[in-house]
ZAKE-81359 format. One record per residue (C-alpha): x, y, z; residue in one letter. Coordinates in steps of 0.2 Angstrom, whole numbers, padded with zeros to 4 digits, always signed. Layout:
XYZA/...
This chain:
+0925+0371+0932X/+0921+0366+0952X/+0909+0380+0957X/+0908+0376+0977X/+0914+0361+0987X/+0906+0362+1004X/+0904+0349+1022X/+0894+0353+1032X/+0887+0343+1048X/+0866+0338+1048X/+0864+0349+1059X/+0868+0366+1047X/+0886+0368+1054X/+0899+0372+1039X/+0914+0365+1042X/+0926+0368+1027X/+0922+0375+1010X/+0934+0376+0992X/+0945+0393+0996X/+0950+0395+0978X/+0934+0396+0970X/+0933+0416+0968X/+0914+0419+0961X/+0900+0417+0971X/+0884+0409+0969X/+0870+0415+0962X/+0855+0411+0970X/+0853+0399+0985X/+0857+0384+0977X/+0862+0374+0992X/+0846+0381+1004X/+0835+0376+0990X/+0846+0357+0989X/+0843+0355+1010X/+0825+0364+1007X/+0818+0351+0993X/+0827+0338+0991X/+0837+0331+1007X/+0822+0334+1021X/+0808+0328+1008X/+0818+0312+1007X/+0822+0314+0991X/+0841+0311+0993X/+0841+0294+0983X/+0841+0306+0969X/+0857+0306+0959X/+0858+0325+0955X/+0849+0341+0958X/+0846+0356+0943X/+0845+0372+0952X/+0839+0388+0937X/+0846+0407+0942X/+0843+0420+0934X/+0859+0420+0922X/+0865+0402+0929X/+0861+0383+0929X/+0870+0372+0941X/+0869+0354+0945X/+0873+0347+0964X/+0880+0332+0969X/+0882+0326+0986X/+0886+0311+0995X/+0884+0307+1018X/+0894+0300+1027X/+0881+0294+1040X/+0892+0287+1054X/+0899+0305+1057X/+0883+0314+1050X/+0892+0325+1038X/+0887+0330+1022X/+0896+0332+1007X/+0890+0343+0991X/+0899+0348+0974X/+0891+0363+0963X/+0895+0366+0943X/+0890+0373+0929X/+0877+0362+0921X/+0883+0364+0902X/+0901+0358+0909X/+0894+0339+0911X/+0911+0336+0924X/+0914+0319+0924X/+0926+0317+0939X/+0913+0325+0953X/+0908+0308+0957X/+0926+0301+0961X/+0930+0320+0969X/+0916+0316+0982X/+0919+0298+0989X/+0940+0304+0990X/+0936+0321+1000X/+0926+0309+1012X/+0936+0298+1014X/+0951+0307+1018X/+0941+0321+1028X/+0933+0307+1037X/+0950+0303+1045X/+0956+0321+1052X/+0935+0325+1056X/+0935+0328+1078X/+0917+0333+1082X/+0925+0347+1092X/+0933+0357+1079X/+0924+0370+1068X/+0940+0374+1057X/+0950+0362+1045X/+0962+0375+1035X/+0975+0364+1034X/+0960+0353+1022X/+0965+0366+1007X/+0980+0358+1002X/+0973+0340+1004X/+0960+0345+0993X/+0970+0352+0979X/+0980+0337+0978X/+0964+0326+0976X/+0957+0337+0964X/+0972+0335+0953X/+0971+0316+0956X/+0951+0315+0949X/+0954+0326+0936X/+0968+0316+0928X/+0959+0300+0931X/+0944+0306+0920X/+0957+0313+0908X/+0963+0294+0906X/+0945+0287+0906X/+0941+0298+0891X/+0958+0292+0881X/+0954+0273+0886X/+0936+0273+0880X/+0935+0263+0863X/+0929+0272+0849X/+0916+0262+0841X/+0915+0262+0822X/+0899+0262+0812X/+0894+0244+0805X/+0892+0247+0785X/+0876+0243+0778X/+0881+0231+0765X/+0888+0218+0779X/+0883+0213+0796X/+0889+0199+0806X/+0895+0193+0789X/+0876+0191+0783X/+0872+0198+0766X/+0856+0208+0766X/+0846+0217+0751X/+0832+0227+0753X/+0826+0238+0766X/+0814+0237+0779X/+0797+0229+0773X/+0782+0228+0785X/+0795+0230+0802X/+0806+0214+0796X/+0824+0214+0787X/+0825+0206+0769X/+0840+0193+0770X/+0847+0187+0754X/+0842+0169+0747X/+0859+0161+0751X/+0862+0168+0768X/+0859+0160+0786X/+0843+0156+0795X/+0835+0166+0805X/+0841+0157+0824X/+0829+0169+0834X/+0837+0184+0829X/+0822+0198+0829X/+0810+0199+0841X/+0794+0194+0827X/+0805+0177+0825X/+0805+0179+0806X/+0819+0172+0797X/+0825+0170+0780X/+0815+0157+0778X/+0799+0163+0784X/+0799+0174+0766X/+0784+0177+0760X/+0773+0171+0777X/+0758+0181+0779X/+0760+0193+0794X/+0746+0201+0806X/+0746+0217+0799X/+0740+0211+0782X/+0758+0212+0773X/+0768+0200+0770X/+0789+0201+0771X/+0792+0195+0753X/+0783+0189+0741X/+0763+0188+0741X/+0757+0173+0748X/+0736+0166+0751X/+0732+0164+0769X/+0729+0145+0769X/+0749+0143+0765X/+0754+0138+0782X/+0767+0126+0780X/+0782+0134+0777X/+0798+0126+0780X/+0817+0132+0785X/+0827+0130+0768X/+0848+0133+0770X/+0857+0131+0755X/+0843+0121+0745X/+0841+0108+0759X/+0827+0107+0772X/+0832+0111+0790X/+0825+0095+0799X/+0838+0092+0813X/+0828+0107+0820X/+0813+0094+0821X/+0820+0079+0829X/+0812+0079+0846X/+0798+0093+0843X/+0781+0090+0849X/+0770+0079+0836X/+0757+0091+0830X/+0744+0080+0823X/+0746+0068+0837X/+0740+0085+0846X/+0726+0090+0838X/+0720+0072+0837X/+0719+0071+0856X/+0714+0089+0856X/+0697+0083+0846X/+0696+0069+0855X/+0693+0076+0871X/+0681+0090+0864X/+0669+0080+0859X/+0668+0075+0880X/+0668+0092+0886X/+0655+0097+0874X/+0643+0085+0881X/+0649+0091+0898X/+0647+0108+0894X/+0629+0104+0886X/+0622+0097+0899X/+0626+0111+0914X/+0622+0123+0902X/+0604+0115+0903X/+0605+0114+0921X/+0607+0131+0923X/+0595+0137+0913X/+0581+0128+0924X/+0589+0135+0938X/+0589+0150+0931X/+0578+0165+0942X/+0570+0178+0932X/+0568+0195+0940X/+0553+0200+0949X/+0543+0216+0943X/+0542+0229+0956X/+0525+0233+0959X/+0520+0251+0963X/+0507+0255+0973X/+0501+0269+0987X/+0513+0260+1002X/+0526+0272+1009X/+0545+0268+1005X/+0553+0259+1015X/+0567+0273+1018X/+0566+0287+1027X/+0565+0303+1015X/+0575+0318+1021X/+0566+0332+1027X/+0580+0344+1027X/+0576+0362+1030X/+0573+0372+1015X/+0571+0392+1009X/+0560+0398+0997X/+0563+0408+0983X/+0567+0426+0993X/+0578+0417+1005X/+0564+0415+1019X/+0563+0400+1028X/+0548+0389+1030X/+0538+0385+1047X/+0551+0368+1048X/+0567+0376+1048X/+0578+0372+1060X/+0598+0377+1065X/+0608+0367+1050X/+0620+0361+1065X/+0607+0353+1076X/+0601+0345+1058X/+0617+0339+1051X/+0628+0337+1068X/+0645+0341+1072X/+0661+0339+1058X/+0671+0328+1062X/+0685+0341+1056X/+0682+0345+1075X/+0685+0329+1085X/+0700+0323+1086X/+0707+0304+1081X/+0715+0292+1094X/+0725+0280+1086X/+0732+0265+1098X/+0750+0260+1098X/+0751+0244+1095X/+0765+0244+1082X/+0779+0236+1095X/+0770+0218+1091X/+0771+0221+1072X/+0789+0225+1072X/+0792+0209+1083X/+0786+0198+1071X/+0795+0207+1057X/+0811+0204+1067X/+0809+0186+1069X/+0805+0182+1051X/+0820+0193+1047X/+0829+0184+1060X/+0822+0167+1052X/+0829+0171+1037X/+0847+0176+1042X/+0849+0160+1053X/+0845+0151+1037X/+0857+0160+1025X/+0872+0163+1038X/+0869+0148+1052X/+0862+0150+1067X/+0878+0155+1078X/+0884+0168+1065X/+0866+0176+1066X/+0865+0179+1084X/+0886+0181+1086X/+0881+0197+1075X/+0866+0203+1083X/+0875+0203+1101X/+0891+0214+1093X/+0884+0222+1082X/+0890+0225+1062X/+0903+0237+1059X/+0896+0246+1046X/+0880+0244+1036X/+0883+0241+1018X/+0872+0241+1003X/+0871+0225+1001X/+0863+0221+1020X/+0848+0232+1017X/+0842+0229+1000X/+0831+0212+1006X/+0825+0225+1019X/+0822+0237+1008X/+0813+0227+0993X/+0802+0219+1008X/+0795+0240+1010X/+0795+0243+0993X/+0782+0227+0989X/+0774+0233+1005X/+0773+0250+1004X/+0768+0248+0983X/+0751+0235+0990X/+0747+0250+0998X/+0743+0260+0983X/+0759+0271+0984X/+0765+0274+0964X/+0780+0264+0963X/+0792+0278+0957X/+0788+0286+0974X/+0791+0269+0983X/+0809+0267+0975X/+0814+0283+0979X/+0809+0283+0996X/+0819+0266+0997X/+0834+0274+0988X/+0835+0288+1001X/+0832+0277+1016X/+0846+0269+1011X/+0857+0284+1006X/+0855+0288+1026X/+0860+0273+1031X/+0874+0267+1023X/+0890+0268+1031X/+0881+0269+1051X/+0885+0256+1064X/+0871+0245+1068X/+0869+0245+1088X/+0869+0229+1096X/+0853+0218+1101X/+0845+0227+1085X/+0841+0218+1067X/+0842+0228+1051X/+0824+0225+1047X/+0819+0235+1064X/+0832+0248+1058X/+0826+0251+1043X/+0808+0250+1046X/+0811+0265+1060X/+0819+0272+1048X/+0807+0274+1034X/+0793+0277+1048X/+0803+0293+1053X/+0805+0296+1035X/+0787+0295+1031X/+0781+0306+1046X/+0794+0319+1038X/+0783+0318+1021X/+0767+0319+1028X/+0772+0331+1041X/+0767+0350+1033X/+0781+0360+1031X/+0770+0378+1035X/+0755+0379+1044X/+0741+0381+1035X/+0725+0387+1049X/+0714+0392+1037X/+0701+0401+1053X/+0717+0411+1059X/+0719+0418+1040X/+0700+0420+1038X/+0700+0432+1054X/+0717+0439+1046X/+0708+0445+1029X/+0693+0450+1037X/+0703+0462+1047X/+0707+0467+1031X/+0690+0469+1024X/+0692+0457+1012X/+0685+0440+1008X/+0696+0423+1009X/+0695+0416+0994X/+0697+0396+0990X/+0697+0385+0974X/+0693+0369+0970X/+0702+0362+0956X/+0705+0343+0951X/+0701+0331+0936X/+0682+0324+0934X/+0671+0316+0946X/+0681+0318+0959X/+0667+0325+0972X/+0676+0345+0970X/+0658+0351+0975X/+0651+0336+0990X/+0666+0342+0996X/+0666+0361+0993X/+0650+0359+1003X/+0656+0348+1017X/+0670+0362+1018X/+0656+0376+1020X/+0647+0364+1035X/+0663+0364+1042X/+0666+0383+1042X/+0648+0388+1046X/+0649+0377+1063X/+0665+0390+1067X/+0652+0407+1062X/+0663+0410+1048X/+0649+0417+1034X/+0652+0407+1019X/+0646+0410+0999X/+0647+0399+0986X/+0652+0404+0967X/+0648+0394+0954X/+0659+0393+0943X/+0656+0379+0932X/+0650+0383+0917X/+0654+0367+0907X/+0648+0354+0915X/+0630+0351+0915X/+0619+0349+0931X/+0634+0357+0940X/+0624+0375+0944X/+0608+0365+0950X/+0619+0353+0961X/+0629+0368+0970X/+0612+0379+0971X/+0604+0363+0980X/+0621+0363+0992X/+0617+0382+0995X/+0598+0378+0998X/+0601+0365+1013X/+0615+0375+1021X/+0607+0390+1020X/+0620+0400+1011X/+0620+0413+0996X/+0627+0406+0979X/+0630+0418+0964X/+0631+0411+0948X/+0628+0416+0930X/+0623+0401+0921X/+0631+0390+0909X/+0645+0394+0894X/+0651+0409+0903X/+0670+0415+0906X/+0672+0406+0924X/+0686+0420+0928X/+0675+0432+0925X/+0661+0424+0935X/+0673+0422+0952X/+0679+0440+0950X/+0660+0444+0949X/+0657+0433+0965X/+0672+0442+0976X/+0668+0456+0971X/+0649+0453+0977X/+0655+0445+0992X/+0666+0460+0999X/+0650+0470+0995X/+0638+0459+1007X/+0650+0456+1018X/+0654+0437+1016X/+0672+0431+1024X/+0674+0416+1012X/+0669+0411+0994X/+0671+0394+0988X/+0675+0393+0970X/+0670+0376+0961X/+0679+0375+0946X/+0673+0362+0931X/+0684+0344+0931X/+0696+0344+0919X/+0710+0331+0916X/+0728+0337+0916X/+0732+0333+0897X/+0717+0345+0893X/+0725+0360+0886X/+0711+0372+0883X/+0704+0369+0900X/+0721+0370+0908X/+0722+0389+0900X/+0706+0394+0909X/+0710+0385+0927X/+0728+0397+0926X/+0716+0411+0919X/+0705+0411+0934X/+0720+0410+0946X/+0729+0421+0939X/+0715+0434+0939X/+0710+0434+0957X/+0725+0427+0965X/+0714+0415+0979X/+0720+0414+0995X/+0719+0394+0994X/+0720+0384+0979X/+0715+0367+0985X/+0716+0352+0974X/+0705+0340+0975X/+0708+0320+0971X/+0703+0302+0974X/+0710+0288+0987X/+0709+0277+0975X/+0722+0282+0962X/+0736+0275+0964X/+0750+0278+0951X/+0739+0291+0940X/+0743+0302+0957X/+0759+0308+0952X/+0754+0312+0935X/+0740+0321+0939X/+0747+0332+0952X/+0762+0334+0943X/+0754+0340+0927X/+0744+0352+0938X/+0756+0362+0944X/+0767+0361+0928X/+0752+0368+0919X/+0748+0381+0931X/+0767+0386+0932X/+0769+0387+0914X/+0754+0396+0906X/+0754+0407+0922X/+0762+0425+0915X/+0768+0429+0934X/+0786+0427+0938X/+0780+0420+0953X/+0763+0408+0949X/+0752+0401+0961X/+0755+0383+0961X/+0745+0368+0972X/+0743+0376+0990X/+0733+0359+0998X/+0727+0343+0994X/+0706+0336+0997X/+0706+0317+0998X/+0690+0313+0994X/+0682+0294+0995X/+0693+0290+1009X/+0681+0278+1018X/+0682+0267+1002X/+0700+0262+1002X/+0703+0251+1019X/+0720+0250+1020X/+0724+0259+1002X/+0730+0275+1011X/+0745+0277+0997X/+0738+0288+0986X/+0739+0301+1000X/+0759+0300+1004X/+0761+0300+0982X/+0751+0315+0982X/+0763+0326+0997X/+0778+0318+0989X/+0775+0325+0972X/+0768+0341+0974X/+0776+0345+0994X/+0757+0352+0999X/+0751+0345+1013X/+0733+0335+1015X/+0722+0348+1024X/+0704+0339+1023X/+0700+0321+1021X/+0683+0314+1015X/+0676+0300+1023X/+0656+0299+1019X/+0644+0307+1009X/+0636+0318+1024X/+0641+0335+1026X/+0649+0331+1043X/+0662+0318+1036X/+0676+0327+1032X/+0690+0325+1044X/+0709+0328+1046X/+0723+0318+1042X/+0732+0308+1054X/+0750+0308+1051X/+0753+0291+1065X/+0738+0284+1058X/+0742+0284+1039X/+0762+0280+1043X/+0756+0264+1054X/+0744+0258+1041X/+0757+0258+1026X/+0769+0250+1037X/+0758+0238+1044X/
């Protein structure tokens, strides 16, 4: 049974719903559909599971994008209705013709839509009697080809007397290919030496060689083949000996009293009760400012870009419909934009969008939903459909990137130190990342705002990872607490917030131990440690380069901390690090893969391996370079 029929304008306006559906919803299925699917551009999708407590729907929906109406069906899940589909293209249509944009009520809808609902039911009714039913192929008989035996070594056994293998299974063995030694070592038949190669197509005790006539001569092959060998060996011997003259052996370094060529860093260090020496200076006027701070100007000049987009697509049109049928539509416009008119468009943005590094199930989908909001709308005139669609993935992309909340982690800082209590963050992510360059860039950051900053060490697994966050705590000048290796990291961040509210810190930064997001044991103790002491921030922490391994990652992440978390509410991925930014040139995918898959947004972007080159990302900056 229909659970809820609702239209409703883009703008939140409801305009009609199903009267005669008596029990209400539970939950919010329809906020959460408009919530995390239709503005995360996600409306490509075919269907959306919502889960309440003691109910499991399924949406459907469909736009009409002339009129900017939106359409959506909710039932049961378990039900599997088969007419929702045809229900939802009827009401359009038929709502689309009464639709005035200055009317708010449409009562006299009900009976339309009762008649409509008859009509798709029956239909299905009658698709389900009109299905053949398929019946099961015996064993004994197939295609009228006798088989005995079973399966042996991945092949079928054919009887002696039956047909010829004609490129039936995929390996290419045929009945007459019995007993011909296989790559795994077993043979398909009877057992046969190795050196019997020959083995020829019998059918009905005479030899197949009409298949032969006009095949390539074999020994006339190999006969040329050692032929011109022997020539190419001399070749080959003779730059191999050229090359090992000119071959250049590496110098020994010598070592000797001369200074380095390179400037060593004389960084300001404490000694072991936290004094400072007679050559410490303020860590700012060492290190500089962070680029958190200075603010990116990024210069239009995307107009010239689109230009030239326009006249290939223009180029191409002239080709496929004429010259005069090109321009005659670009002056009047099209009527309505169809499928078919933006799929080159689209597949140009796909392959463009996918050499960017963006995975390519995030490509498509963004391409499916572009389309989705663009079917059915009049082009204007004097405009192409490439430029159309192109300012429309570029608004689409600015959606994605665009955070949904604000996250200003200063203004929460001040907020729970009002509270006397200290903000907490937590780097998590998969190995050799950079969680703790970066956990230390973040600490620059925050010390340049007078924000009192302490640093837990809480990987105990990997080793090295102690020494390298306690020399990050010696050159900012900042107190670490650690406990060593093989301890109970939960424990040891407990330990360190708890120390922290003591002394007074307003931040600790947690570094956590990479782990990948298949490893189950350490994927238990990550949801451990954020489950027992609930951070403020839980930031993960990934490479620019990855590409398709984004989504998995990130996905796994939060499926793992959702599941092994025993809150009815876990803490899930609250902001993404990008790490090795400066590395990537125009690569700058893996940053919209990671928002599109997880909805957090990218709060800190690392661009260098000094503490002040970590930096903000710049929505116009990435959406021009993907496009570009």
């Amino acid at each position: 049974m229909l659970e809820q029929l609702l239209i409703f304008t883009r703008g939140g306006l409801i305009l009609w719903t199903c009267k005669e559906i008596g029990n209400a919803l539970k939950g919010s299925p329809i906020d959460t559909l408009i919530r995390s699917c239709l503005l995360e551009e996600r409306s490509g999708l075919a269907s959306f599971n919502y889960d309440a407590p003691g109910a499991a729907y399924t949406l459907k929906w469909t736009f009409h994008n002339e009129l900017g109406l939106v359409f959506v069906a909710v039932y049961q899940r378990i039900l599997h209705l088969l007419y929702v589909d045809d229900l939802l293209s009827m009401v359009k249509r038929e709502f689309a013709e009464i639709y005035d944009p200055k009317r708010t009520v449409y009562r006299e809808f009900d009976a339309t839509f009762k008649q409509l609902k008859m009509e798709a039911e029956a239909r299905a009714e009658e698709l389900k009697k009109s299905k053949p039913v398929s019946k099961p192929v015996s064993n004994g008989k197939r295609q009228g080809h006798g088989q005995k035996g079973g399966y042996d070594g991945g092949n079928k056994n054919r009887s002696e007397g039956g047909l010829a293998n004609d490129g039936g299974d995929g390996d290419g063995e045929g009945e007459g290919h019995k007993g011909h030694k296989m790559e795994n070592g077993y043979a398909n038949g009877n057992h046969v030496g190795v050196k019997d190669s020959k083995v020829t197509t019998v059918v009905k005790g005479k030899e197949n060689a009409s298949s032969n006539n006009g095949a390539f001569d074999v020994n006339k092959l190999q006969k040329l083949r050692s032929k011109g060998g022997k020539k190419t060996d001399t070749v080959d011997n003779k730059v191999s000996k050229e090359d090992t003259k000119k071959k250049i052996t590496k110098k020994n370094r010598v070592w000797d009293d001369k200074p380095p060529p390179t400037k060593l860093d004389f960084t300001p260090t404490v000694d072991a009760n936290g004094n400072g020496n007679d050559n410490v200076h303020d860590v700012a006027e060492v290190h500089g400012e962070s680029m958190m701070d200075i603010e990116e100007v990024v210069s239009s000049d995307s107009e010239s870009e689109d230009d030239e987009e326009v006249g290939k697509e223009t180029k191409l049109d002239a080709k496929k419909k004429g010259w005069f049928s090109s321009m005659f539509q670009s002056i009047a416009g099209k009527a309505n934009l169809e499928k078919a008119d933006l799929e080159p468009a689209l597949k140009a943005l796909k392959d463009r969008l996918m050499t960017k590094n963006v995975a390519e199930e995030i490509a498509e989908k963004l391409c499916e939903s572009v389309s989705a909001s663009l079917e059915g709308k009049k082009l204007a005139s004097f405009t192409r459909v490439s430029s159309t669609v192109q300012a429309a993935m570029e608004e689409a992309l600015v959606r994605i990137l665009t955070p949904r909340r604000s996250i200003d982690i200063l203004r929460d800082v001040h907020a729970a130190k009002e509270q006397n209590k200290p903000y907490v963050v937590v780097f998590v992510g998969v190995n050799g990342v950079g969680k703790s360059t970066n956990l230390a860039k973040v600490a620059y950051w925050l010390l340049q705002h007078k924000v009192s900053v302490m640093m837990a060490a809480c990987d105990t697994f990997r080793s090295g990872a102690v020494e390298q966050l306690r020399t990050h705590a010696r050159r900012l000048q900042i107190p670490i607490f650690e406990k060593g290796y093989e301890k109970d990291p939960a424990i040891v961040a407990k330990e360190a917030i708890q120390e922290a509210a003591r002394n007074g810190s307003d931040v600790v930064l947690v570094d956590t131990a990479g782990r990948m997001q298949d490893n189950e044991p350490l994927m238990r103790a990550l949801s451990k440690l954020v489950n027992l002491n609930n951070p403020d921030l839980v930031l993960f922490v990934g490479e620019a380069l990855v590409g398709n391994d984004a989504v998995d990652q990130l996905s796994k992440f939060n499926q793992k901390l959702a599941d092994l978390s025993t809150s009815p509410s876990p803490r899930l991925i609250d902001g993404i690090l990008l790490t090795k930014f400066d590395t990537i040139d125009d690569k700058v995918g893996a940053a919209l893969s990671m928002v599109y898959v997880s909805g957090a947004p990218v709060m800190f972007v690392g661009c260098g391996q000094s503490y002040t080159d970590l930096k903000k990302l710049n929505v116009k900056s990435i959406v021009k370079t993907l496009l570009a």
